[in-house]
C-alpha positions in Angstrom: 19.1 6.7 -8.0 20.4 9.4 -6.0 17.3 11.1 -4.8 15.2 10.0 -1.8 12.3 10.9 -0.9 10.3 11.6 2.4 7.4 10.4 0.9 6.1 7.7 -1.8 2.5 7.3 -2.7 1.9 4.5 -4.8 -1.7 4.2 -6.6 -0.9 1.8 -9.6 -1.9 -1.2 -11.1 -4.3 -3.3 -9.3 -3.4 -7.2 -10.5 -1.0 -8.5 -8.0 2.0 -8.9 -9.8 1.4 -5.1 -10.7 0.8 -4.1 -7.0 3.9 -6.3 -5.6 6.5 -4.7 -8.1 5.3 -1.2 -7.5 5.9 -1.5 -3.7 9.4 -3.2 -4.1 10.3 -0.6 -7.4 9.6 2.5 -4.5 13.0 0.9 -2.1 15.2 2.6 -4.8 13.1 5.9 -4.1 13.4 5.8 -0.4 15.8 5.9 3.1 14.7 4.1 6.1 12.6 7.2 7.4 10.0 7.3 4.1 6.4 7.5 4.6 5.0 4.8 1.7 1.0 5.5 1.3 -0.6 2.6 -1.3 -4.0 3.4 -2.3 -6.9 0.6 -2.8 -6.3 -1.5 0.1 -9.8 -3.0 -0.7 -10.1 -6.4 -1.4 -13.9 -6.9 -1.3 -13.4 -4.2 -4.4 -12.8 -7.1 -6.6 -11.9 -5.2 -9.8 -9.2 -3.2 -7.7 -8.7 -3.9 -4.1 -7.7 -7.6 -4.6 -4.2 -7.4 -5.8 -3.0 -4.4 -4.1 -4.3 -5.8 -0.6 -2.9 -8.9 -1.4 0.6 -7.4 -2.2 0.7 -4.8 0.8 -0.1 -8.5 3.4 2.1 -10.5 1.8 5.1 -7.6 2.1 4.0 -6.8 5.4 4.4 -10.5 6.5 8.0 -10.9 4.5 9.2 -7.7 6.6 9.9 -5.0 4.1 7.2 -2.7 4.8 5.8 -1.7 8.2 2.2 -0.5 8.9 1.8 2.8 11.2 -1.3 3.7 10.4 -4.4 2.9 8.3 -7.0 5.3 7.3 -10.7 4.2 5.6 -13.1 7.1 4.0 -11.2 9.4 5.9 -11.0 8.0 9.4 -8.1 5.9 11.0 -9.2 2.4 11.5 -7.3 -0.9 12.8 -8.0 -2.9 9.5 -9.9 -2.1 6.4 -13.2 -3.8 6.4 -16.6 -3.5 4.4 -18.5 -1.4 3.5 -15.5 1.5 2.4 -14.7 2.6 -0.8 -11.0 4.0 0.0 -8.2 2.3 2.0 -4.9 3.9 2.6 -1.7 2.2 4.2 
């Protein structure tokens, strides 16, 4: 498409496969200065942290997205880590 945007938030499906193709579906949405937020970045959340976290480390490590900043319950934090009920990248 056409349109851009400054800013994509993804909070989607939580099985990998799900997670994975929502991050690379947002490319068409963005230019090279986007801010991508993905929700659930909490894999000791076993019924909805596991794939998303999964997908975000494994695109992080293949080079497409880049990490700035990670927030936790409201507070910036190096890495997600229990306890925590929210992650944000």
């Amino acid at each position: 498409p056409e349109l851009k945007f400054d800013l994509v938030f993804i909070d989607g499906g939580h099985d990998y496969a799900v997670a994975r193709q929502d991050l690379l579906n947002m490319r068409d949405l963005a230019h090279a200065t986007t801010v991508l937020v993905i929700d659930d970045l909490v894999p000791w959340e076993q019924d909805h942290g596991v794939g998303p976290a999964r997908a975000w480390a494994d695109l992080l490590d293949e080079g497409v997205v880049t990490c700035d900043e990670i927030w936790q319950d409201g507070r910036r934090v190096d890495a997600p880590a229990p306890p925590g009920s929210r992650s944000l990248s």
